[in-house]
C-alpha positions as CSV (number, residue, x, y, z in Angstrom):
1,X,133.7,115.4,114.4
2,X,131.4,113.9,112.0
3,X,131.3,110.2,110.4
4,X,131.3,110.2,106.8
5,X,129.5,107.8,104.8
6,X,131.9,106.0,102.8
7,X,129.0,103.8,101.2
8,X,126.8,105.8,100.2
9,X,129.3,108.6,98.7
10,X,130.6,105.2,96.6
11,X,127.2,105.0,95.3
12,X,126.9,108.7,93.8
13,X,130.6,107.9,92.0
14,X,129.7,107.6,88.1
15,X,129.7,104.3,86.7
16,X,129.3,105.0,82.2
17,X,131.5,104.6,79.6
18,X,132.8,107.9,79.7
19,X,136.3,108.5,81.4
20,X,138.1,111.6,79.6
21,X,136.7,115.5,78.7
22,X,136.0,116.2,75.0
23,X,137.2,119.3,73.9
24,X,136.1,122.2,70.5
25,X,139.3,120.9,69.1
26,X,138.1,117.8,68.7
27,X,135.1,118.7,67.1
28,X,134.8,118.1,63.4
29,X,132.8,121.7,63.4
30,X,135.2,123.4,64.5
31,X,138.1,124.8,62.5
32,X,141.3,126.3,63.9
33,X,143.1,129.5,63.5
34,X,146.8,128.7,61.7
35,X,149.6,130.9,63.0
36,X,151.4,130.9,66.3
37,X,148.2,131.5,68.4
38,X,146.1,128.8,67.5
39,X,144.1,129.1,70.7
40,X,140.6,129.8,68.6
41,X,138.9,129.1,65.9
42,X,135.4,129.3,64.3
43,X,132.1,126.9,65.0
44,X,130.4,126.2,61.2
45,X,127.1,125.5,63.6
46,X,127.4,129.4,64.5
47,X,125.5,132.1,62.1
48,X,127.2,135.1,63.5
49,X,130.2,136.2,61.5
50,X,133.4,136.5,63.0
51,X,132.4,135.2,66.4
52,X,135.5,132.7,67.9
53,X,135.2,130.3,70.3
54,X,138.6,128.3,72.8
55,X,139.6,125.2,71.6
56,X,139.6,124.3,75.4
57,X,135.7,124.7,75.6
58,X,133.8,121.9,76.7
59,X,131.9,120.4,73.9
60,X,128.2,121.4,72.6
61,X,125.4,119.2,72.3
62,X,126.2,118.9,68.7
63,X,129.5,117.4,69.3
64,X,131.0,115.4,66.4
65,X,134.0,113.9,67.0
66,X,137.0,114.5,64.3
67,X,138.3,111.1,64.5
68,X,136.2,108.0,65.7
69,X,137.3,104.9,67.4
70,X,134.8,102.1,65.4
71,X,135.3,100.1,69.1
72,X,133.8,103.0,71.0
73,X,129.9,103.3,71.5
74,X,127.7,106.4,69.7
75,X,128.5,109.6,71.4
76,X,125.7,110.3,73.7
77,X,125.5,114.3,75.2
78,X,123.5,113.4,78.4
79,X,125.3,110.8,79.3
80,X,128.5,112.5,78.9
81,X,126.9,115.6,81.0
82,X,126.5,113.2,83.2
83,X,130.1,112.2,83.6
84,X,131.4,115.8,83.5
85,X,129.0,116.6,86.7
86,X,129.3,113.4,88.7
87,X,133.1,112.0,88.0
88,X,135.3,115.0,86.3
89,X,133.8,118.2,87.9
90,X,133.8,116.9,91.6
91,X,134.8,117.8,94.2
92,X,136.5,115.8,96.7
93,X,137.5,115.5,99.9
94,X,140.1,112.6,102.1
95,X,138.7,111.7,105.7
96,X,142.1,111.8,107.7
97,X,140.5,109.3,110.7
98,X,141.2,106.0,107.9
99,X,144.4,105.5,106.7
100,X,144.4,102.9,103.6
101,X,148.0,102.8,102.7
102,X,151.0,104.5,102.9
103,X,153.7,106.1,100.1
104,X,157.4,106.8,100.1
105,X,158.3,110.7,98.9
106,X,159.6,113.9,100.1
107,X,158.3,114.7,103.0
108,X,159.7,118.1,103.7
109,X,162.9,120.0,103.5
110,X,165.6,120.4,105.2
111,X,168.8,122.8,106.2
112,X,172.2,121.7,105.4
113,X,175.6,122.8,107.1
114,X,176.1,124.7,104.1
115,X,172.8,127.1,104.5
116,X,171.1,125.2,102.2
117,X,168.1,123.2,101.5
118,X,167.7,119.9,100.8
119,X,164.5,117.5,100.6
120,X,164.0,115.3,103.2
121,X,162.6,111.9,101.9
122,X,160.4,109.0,104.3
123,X,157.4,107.1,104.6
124,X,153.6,109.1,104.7
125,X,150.1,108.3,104.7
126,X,147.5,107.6,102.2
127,X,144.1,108.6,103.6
128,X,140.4,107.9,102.5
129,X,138.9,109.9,99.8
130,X,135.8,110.1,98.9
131,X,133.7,112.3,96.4
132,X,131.5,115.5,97.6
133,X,127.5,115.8,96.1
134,X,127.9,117.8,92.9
135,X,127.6,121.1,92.7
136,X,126.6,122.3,89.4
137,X,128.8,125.7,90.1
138,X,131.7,123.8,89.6
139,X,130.9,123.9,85.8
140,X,133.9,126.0,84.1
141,X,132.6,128.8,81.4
142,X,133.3,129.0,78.3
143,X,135.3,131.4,76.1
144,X,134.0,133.5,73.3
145,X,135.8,136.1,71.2
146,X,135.0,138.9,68.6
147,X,137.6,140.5,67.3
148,X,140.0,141.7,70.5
149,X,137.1,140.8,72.9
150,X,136.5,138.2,75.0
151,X,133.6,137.2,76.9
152,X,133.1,134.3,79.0
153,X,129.7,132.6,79.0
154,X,127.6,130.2,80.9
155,X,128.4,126.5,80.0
156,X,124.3,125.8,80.1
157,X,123.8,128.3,77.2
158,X,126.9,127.6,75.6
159,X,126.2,124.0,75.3
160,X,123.0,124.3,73.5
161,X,124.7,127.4,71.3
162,X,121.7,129.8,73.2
163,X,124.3,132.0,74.4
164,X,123.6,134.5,71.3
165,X,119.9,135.6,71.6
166,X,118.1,138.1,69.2
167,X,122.0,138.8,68.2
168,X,123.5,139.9,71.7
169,X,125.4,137.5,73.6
170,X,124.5,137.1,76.8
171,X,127.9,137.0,78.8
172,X,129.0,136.6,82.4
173,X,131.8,138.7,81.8
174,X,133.2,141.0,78.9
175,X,137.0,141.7,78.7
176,X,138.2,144.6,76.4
177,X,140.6,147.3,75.7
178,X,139.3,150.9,74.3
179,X,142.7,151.4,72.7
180,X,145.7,148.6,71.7
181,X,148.2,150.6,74.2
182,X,145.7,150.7,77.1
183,X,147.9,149.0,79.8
184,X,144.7,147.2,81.8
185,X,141.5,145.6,80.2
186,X,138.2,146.8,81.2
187,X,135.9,144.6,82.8
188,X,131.8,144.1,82.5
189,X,129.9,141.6,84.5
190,X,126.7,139.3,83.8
191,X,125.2,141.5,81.1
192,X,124.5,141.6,76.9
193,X,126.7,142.7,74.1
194,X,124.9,143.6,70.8
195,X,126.7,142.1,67.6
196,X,124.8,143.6,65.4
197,X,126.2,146.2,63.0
198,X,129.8,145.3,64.6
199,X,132.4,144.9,63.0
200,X,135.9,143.0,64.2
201,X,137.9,145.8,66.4
């Protein structure tokens, strides 16, 4: 078995101002759809007409937030980046050989005379945990729509609104139904979808 490094894993643990994700919605550019699905809504920083982007997205580099807090310190991308990649994004692990503490919970279940289920309740163990080196995979994508498509696109290109070039969007993958009564959605991996001359379908 191998000893972890508690000390230095403690020094990769971010240490900014930032604490919480910022999300489209909150983004004074963006403007939501009214109706019962108000899940999307359209960018003013984006040229291409009738292109939709999740209000769950992570923010863009040109993030400007709805309502400020006067208290709070100017927004600053990078260093947000950096607290998505090192504190919210990562992974993380607990080292079962140190026990810190322990809890009082459900433990288990179990059966009655009756044939039944019931939870059984006592004392367990809080372990260690520590934070993994970032992995940059561990990035979620984004969400795009046009019309009844959706594509999902790399949060690199997304964040710096590259992820239309030359008007095709460059997409990891492309959801779509050729017909509204088609029972399952066709599927298209890492490739480009021209917007040009489209119109909404």
């Amino acid at each position: 078995m191998s000893v972890i490094d508690h000390d230095f894993f403690e020094t990769l643990e971010y240490k900014g101002d930032y604490g919480a994700r910022y999300l489209c919605r909150g983004c004074d550019h963006f403007k939501g759809d009214i109706g019962a699905d108000n899940t999307t809504g359209t960018c003013v920083l984006l040229s291409e007409p009738g292109l939709k982007v999740s209000r769950h997205n992570n923010v863009c580099r040109r993030y400007k937030a709805r309502i400020t807090n006067p208290s709070n310190p100017t927004f600053d991308f990078d260093n947000y980046l950096e607290f998505l990649g090192s504190e919210y994004y990562r992974p993380w692990n607990v080292d079962t050989s140190m026990q810190v503490g322990e809890g009082f919970g459900m433990i288990g279940l179990e059966a009655t005379a009756s044939g039944g289920w019931q939870g059984k309740y006592g004392k367990y163990p809080i372990y260690k945990s520590y934070a993994k080196p970032y992995c940059s995979i561990n990035f979620p994508r984004c969400y795009v729509y046009f019309g009844s498509i959706s594509f999902s696109v790399d949060y690199r290109l997304y964040r710096n609104h590259s992820f239309v070039k030359d008007g095709d969007i460059i997409f990891i993958t492309r959801q779509w139904k050729d017909k509204p009564t088609q029972r399952k959605y066709q599927l298209e991996y890492n490739g480009r979808w021209s917007l040009n001359g489209r119109s909404q379908g």
